[in-house]
C-alpha positions in Angstrom: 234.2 -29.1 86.4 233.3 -30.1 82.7 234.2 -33.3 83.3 231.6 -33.5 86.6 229.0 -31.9 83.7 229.7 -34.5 81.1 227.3 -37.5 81.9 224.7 -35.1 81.6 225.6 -33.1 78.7 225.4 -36.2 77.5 222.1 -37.3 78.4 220.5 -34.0 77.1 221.8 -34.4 73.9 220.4 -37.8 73.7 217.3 -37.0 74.8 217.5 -33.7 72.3 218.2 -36.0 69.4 216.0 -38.9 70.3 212.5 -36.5 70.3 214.3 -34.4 67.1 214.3 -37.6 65.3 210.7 -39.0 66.4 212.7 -42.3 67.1 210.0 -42.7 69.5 208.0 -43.7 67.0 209.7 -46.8 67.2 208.3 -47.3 70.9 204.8 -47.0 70.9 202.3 -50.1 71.0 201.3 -49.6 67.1 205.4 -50.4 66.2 205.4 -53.1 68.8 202.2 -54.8 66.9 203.5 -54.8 63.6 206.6 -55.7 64.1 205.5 -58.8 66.4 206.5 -62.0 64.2 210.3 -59.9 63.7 210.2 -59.8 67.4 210.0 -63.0 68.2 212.0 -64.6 65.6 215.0 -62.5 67.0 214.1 -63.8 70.4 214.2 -67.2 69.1 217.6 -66.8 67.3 219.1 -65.6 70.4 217.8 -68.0 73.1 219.2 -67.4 76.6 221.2 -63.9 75.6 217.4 -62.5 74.5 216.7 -61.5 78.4 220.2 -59.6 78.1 220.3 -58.1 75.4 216.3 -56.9 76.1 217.8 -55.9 79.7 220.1 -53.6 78.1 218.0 -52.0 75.9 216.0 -50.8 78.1 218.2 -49.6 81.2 220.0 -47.7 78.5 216.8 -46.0 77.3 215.9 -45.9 80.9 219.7 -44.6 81.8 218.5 -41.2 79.5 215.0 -41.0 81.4 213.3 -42.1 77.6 209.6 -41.9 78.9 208.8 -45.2 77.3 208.8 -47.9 79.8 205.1 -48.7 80.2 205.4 -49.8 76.3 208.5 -51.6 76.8 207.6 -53.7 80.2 204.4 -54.5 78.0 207.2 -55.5 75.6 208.5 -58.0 78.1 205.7 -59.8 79.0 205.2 -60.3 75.4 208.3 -61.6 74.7 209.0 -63.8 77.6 206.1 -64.0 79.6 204.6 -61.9 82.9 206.8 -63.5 85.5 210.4 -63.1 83.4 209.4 -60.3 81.2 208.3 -58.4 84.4 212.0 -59.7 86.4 213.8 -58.2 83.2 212.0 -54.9 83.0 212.5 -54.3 86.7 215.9 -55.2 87.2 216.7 -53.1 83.5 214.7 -49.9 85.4 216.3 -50.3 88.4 219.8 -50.4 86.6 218.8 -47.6 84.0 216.8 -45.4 87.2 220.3 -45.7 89.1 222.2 -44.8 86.2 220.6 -41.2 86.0 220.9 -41.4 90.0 224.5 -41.1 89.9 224.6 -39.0 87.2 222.5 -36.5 88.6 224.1 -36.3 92.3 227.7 -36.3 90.5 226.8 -33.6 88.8 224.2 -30.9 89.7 223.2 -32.6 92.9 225.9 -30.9 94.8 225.3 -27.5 93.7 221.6 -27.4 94.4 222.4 -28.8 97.7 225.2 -25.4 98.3 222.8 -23.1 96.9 219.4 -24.5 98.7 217.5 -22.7 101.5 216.9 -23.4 105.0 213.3 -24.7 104.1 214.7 -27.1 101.5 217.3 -27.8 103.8 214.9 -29.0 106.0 213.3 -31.1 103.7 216.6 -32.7 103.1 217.3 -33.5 106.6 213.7 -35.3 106.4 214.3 -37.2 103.3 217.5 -38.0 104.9 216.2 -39.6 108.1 213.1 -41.2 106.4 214.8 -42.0 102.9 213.4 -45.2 102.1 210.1 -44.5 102.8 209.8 -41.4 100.9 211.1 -43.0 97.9 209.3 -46.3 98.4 205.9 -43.9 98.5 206.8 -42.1 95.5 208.2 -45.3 93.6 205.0 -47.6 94.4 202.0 -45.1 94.0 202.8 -44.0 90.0 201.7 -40.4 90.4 205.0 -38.9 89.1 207.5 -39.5 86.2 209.8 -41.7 86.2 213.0 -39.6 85.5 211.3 -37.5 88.3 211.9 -39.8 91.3 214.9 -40.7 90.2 216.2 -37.0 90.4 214.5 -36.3 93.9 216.5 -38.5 95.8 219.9 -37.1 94.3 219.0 -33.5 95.0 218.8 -34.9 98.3 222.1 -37.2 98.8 220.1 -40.5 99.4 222.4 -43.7 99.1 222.5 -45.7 96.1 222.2 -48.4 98.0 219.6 -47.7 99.2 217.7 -45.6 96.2 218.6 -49.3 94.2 216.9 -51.4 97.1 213.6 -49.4 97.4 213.7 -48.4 93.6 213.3 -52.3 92.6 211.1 -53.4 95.8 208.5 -50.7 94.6 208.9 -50.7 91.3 208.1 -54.5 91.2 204.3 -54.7 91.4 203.6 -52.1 88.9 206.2 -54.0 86.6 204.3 -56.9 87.0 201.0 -55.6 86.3 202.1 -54.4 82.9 203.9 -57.5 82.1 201.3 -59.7 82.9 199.1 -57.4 80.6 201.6 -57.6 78.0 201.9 -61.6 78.2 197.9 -61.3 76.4 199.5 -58.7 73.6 199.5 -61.7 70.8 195.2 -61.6 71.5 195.4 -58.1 71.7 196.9 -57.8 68.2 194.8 -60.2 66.5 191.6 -58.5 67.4 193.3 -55.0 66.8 193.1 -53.9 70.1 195.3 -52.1 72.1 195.9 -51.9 75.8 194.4 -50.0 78.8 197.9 -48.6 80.1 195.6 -47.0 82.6 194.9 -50.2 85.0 197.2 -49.8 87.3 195.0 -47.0 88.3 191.8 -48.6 88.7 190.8 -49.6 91.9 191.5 -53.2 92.2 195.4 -52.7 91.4 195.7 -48.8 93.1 194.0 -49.4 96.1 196.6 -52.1 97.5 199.4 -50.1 96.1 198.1 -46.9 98.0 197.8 -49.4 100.9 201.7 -50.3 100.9 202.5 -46.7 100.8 200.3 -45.6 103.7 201.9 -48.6 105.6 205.5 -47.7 104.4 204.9 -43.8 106.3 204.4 -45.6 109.9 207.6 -45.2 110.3 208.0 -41.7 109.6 205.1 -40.4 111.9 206.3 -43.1 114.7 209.6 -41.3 114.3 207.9 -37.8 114.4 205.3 -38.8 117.3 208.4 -40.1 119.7 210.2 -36.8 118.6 207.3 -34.4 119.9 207.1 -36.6 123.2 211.1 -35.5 123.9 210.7 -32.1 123.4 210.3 -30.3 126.8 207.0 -28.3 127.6 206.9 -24.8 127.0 
């Protein structure tokens, strides 16, 4: 039983002494401007292991659901451009999002699952049959946290497979976005300007997004219509 407990333990303590520390201090836009020329020079002096090592940064921060990965996909388009820095932040939050996946349907997963209700149990059973497009909805449309969806789909048994597969496919255009807007940091910085981490929620970026997800549901309420059809008048 402690064993099953220990991943987490673990992760709360991080997280305990992360925020007791203000190490995120170290993560904000202001510490990524001044420290820009150090940045870049460590990129340089590690050439083709810089995606890497910038990979594992931030799945491990990711891994203990840090709530700094706007600042550091901003990071990556500044340090390697919007196409690779938004590759690496995606693949780092898909790896670091799956991470606290496992951990939490190892560990407490289970238990909410014995000691649920029937009208939770129900919404299991629908999560189940429609997993990837409730996740797909909740990944692509940025209305809730990021530790948040990664927890929902534990509570609820999804796959990893399949929470990795639709975690990275809806993850990617919001990753992109904030990439791309960190590729123009260096202009940014010389005017002493920071970035509107709010445009992926103006209309010409949400609007699409909120598209994908309405188009990602026909499945579920094909699924449901054909299952009202079956059932046998009254």
């Amino acid at each position: 039983m402690v064993r099953r407990f220990l991943p987490l333990l673990v992760v709360v303590v991080v997280l305990v002494v992360f925020f007791a520390l203000d190490l995120q201090r170290f993560l904000t836009w202001r510490a990524l401007a001044e420290n820009r020329a150090w940045l870049l020079e460590v990129v340089g002096r590690l050439g083709v292991l810089a995606p890497l090592a910038f990979i594992a940064v931030y799945a491990a921060l990711a891994a203990v659901s840090v709530p700094i990965g706007a600042v550091l996909t901003l990071a990556g388009g500044f340090l390697f451009g919007p196409w690779l820095g938004g590759l690496c932040s995606l693949i780092a939050a898909t790896v670091g999002g799956s991470t606290i996946f496992v951990i939490a349907s190892s560990s407490i997963g289970e238990v909410l699952r014995r000691r649920a209700g029937p009208s939770l149990h129900k919404v299991e059973a629908g999560f189940r049959e429609n997993a990837a497009s409730y996740l797909f909805i909740l990944r692509i449309v940025p209305l809730f946290p990021f530790w948040f969806v990664n927890l929902v789909p534990a509570f609820f048994g999804m796959r990893l497979r399949t929470f990795a597969i639709v975690s990275f496919i809806g993850m990617a255009p919001g990753s992109f976005v904030y990439s791309s807007l960190g590729e123009g940091a260096g202009a940014l910085i010389e005017r002493g300007e920071t970035p509107d981490l709010h445009v992926i929620f103006q209309p010409r970026v949400l609007l699409p997004l909120i598209a994908l997800a309405i188009l990602s549901l026909v499945p579920v309420v094909y699924k449901r219509v054909k299952a009202r059809r079956r059932l046998p008048a009254s």
